[in-house]
N, C-alpha and C positions, 0 to 999 in steps of 0.2 A: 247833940247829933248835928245841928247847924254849923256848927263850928267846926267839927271834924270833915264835913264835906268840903268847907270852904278852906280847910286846911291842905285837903288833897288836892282839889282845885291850882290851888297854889303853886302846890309841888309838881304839880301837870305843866303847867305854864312855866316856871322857873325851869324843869328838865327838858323842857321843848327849845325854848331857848338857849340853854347850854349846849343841847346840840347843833343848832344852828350856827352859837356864838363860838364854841372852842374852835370851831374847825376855821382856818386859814386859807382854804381851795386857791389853787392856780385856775381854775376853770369859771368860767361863766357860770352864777348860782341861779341861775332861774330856765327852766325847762322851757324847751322850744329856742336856744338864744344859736344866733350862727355866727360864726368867723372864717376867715379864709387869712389863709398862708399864700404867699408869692413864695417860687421858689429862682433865685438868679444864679445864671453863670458869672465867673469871677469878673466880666465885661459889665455887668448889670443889665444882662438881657434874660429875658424870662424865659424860664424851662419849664414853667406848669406851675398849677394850685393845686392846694387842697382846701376844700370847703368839711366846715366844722359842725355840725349840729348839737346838742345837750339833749338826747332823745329821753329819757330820764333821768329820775334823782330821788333815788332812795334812803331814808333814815330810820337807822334802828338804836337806838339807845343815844350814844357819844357818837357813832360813825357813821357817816355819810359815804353812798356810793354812785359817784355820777358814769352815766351810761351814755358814754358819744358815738356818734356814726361820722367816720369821714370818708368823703369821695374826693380821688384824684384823680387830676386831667392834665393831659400835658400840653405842650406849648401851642396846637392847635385848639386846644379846647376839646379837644377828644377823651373822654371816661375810661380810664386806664384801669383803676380797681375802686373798689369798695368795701372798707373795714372797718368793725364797733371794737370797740374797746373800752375799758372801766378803769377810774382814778378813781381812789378813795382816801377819804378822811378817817385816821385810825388812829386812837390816842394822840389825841392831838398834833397827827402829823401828815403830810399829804405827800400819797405815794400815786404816780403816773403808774407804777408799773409798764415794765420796759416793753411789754406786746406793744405799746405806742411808737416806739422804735421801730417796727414792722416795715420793710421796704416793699408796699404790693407791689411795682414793677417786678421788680427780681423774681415773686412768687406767682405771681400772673401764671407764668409758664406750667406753674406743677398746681392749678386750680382744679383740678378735676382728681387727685390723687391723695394720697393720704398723708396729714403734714400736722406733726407734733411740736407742738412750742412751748418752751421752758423757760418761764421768764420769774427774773429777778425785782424785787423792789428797785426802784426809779426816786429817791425821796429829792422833794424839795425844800429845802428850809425855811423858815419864815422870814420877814423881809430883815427885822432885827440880826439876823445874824450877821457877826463882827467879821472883816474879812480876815483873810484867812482860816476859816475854818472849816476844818476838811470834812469830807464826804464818806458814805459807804462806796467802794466801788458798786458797779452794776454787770449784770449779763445777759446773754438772750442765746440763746440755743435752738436753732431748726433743723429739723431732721424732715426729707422728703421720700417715702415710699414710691420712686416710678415703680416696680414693679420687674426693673431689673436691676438695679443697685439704690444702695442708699444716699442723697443726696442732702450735705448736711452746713449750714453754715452758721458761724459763732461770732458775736459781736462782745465785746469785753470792753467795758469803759471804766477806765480809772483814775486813780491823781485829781480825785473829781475835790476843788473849792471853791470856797465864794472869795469873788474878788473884790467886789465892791458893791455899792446904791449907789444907782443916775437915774435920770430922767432923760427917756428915749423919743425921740417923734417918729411916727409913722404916719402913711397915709392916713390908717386908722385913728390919729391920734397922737397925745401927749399920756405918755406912762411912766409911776415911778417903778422902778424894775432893782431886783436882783440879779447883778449878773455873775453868771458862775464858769469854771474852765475844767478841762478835763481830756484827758489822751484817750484816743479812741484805736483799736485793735481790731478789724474786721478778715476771718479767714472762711474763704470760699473759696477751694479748691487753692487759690495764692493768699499771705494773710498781706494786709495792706494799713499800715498806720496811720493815724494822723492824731492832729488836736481839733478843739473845736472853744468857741465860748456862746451861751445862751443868755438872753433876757429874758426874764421872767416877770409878769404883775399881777398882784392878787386880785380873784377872781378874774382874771381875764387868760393865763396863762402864757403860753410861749409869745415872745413878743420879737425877737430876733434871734440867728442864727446862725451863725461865721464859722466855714470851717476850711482849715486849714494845713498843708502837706506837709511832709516832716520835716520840709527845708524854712515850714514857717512859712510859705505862701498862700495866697488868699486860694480856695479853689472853689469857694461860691455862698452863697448868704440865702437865706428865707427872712422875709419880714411880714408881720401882720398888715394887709393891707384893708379887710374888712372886718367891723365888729357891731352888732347888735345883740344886747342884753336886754 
């Protein structure tokens, strides 16, 4: 009987660990951790932050689901919106899901009305992966009920690879990053293209942000400039 307890024991311990261990998160893994994104115009003058929080982190078997809060303020320091959203670790793979996409600027306006969101997996690869190695596309679909017409716009990213591993500095820091590239399709009422490339570091997540018009011009960057874990 001794032995059988200390056998499940075991097995407790070793499956706590596998979940803990399989999973590769882009996010900050310990509850309570904060970051903050700068977001610049293509000059490198600041148009606002978003502050990050890790409000939860839940585990059930192999999957992890971390529960962020972020608030954006723009370039006066003035609290524009505030949105949660969930990344999860799911067979061994970490999906942002694309609600992190969410522009609250744009939806500010229709905050008081009724606004459906259809969002696609977001996945990030682990840091191994070899470049070129292509991506799922992505989508996000918003639909706004004012109450006299429908108000609807669709973000479409595709062509989504990994381009390389470097090591990025930020105010925050020295990170080694995956970074990946991808065409980006936004229609509201006009659709508007562009490209863009992200850095990426385990456990810590987005680390930078370049994107750019479809003549290939810069039209502005996000960098991490705060992190505690």
């Amino acid at each position: 009987m001794k032995f059988i307890k200390t056998l499940l024991l075991l097995c407790a311990i070793v499956g706590t660990t596998y979940a803990q261990t399989d999973c590769r998160p882009y996010v900050p893994t310990n509850k309570g951790a904060t970051w903050e994104i700068t977001n610049y115009n293509a000059k490198g003058k600041v148009q606002g932050t978003v502050s990050y929080e890790l409000v939860d982190k839940v585990v059930s078997g192999n999957d992890v689901t971390f529960k962020i809060k972020a608030v954006a303020k723009d370039k006066k320091e003035k609290e524009v919106y505030t949105n949660e959203f969930e990344a999860v670790c799911k067979d061994g793979k970490f999906d942002f899901g694309m609600a992190f996409k969410m522009d609250g600027n744009q939806l500010k306006a229709y905050e008081d009305m009724d606004v459906e969101v259809d969002a696609s997996k977001f996945e990030i690869p682990d840091m191994d992966a070899s470049a070129g190695t292509t991506l799922d596309d992505a989508t996000l679909g918003i639909s706004v009920d004012t109450g006299i017409m429908a108000v609807k716009m669709n973000i479409e990213i595709t062509d989504r690879k990994v381009e390389k591993r470097e090591e990025l500095t930020t105010p925050a820091g020295s990170f080694d990053c995956i970074v990946l590239s991808q065409a980006i399709s936004t229609k509201m009422m006009v659709k508007v293209r562009a490209t863009s490339k992200e850095w990426y570091a385990e456990n810590v997540g987005m680390v930078r942000t370049e994107s750019y018009n479809r003549k290939g011009k810069l039209m502005g960057y996000s960098e991490l400039t705060k992190f505690s874990n």
